[in-house]
C-alpha positions in Angstrom: -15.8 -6.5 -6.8 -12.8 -7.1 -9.6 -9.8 -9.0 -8.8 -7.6 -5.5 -8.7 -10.5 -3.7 -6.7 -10.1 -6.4 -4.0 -5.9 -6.2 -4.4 -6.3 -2.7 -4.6 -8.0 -2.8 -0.9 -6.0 -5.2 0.4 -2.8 -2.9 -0.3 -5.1 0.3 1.4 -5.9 -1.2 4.5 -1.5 -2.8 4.8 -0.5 0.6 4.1 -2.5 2.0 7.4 -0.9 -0.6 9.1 1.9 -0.9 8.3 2.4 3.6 8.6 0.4 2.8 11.8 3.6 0.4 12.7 6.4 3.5 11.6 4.7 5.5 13.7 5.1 3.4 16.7 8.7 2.2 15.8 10.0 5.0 13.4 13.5 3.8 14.0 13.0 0.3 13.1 14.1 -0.2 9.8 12.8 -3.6 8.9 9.3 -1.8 9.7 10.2 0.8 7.5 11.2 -1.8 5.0 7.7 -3.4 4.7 5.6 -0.5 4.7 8.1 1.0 1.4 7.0 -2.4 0.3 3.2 -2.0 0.5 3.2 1.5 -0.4 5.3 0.4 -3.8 3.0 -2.1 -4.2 -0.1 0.2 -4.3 1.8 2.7 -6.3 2.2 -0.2 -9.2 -1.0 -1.5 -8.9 -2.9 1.9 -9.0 -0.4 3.0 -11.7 -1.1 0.1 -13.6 -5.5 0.6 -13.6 -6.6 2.8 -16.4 -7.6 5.6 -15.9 -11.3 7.1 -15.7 -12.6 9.2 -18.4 -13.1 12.6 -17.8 
């Protein structure tokens, strides 16, 4: 597994944990905080892979 597969996980399985946490303390904004964090995080690393051919 490549270096950005295994980051690329990594970021998958935070994001249902840290959505997991918003649901159980959707007012908690330092909660919310993180998971905008993970979720950018993913967003840049996907962004950043190239694409597959079609």
């Amino acid at each position: 597994m490549s270096d950005t597969a295994e980051k690329t996980e990594a970021l998958q399985h935070a994001m249902v944990e840290q959505l997991m946490a918003v649901i159980a303390a959707p007012d908690d904004e330092d909660v919310a905080r993180a998971a905008d964090a993970v979720v950018r995080d993913l967003d840049a690393l996907l962004r950043a892979e190239p694409t597959p051919a079609a």
